[in-house]
C-alpha positions in Angstrom: 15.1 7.3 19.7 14.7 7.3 16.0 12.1 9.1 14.3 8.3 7.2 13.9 8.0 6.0 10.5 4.0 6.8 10.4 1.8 8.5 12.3 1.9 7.8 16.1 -2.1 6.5 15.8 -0.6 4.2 12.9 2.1 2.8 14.4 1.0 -0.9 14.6 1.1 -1.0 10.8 5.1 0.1 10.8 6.1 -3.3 10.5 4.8 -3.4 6.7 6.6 0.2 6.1 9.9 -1.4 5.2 8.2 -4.3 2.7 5.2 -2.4 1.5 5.7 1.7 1.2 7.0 1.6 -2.3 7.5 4.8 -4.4 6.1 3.2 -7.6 2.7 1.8 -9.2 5.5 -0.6 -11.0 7.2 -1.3 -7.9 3.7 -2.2 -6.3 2.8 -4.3 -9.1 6.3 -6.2 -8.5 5.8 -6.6 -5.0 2.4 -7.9 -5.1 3.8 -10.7 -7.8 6.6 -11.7 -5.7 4.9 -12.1 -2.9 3.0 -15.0 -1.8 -0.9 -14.8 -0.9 0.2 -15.3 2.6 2.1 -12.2 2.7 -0.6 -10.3 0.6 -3.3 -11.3 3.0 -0.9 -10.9 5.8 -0.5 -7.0 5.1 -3.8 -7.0 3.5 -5.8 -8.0 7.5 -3.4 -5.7 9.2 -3.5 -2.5 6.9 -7.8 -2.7 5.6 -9.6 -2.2 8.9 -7.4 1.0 9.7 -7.5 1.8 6.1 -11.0 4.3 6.2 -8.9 5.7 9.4 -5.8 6.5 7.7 -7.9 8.1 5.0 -9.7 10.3 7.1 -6.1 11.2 8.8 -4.5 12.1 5.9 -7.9 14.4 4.4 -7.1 16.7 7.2 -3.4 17.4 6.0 -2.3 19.3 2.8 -1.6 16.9 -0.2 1.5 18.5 -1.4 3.3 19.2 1.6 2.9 16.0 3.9 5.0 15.3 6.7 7.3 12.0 6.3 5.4 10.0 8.3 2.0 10.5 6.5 3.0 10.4 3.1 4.5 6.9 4.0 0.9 6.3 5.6 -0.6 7.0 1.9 2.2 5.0 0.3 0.9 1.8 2.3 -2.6 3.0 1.3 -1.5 3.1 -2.2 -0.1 -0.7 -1.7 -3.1 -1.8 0.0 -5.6 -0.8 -3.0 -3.3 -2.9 -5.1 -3.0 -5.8 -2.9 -7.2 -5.8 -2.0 -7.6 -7.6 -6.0 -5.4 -10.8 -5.1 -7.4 -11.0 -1.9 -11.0 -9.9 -2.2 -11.7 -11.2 -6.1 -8.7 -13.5 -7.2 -7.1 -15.4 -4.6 -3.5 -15.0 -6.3 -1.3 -12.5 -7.3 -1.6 -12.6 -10.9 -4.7 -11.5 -12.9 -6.3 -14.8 -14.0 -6.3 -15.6 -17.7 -3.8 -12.5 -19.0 -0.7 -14.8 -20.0 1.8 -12.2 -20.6 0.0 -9.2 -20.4 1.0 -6.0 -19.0 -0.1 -2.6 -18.1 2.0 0.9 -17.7 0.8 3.8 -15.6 0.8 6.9 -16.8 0.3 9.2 -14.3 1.6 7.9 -10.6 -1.0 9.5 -8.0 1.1 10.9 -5.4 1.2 14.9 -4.4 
């Protein structure tokens, strides 16, 4: 049997592992404008009402040594705080009215 990909009390959310636990802010950011707002709402409804649990999961483990599984957990928590502005206050992808505007992180909030 191959290893869990999150936390066993997570493991309905695996199917969104492959599509949404990305390494990157930009990678994020590039995944929320390629996908549609069927897909964002998609992960969005299955990831948010398990999203204070996950949090409350992950306070109890040490930040710079997770296991596998749970920093994958925080990766789809990272994605999920991206995708909540197309959903909850745009209703697209893109922010409205920014033409070609971009941003760059400059510190990536992982462990």
């Amino acid at each position: 049997m191959a290893d869990a990909l999150l936390p066993p009390e997570f493991s309905a959310l695996e199917p969104f592992v492959e599509d949404w636990c990305l390494d990157s802010e930009p990678e994020r950011y590039a995944k929320r404008l390629s996908s549609s707002m069927d897909e964002i709402q998609e992960f969005y409804d299955a990831t948010m009402p398990r999203a204070e649990e996950a949090i409350q999961y992950l306070d109890k483990l040490p930040l710079d040594d997770l296991p596998e599984d749970a920093f994958r957990l925080l990766k789809l928590l990272y994605s999920l705080i991206l995708m909540s502005f197309p959903v909850e206050i745009w209703k697209q992808p893109y922010i409205p009215d920014t033409g070609t505007a971009e941003f760059a992180l400059k510190i990536e909030p992982v462990p």
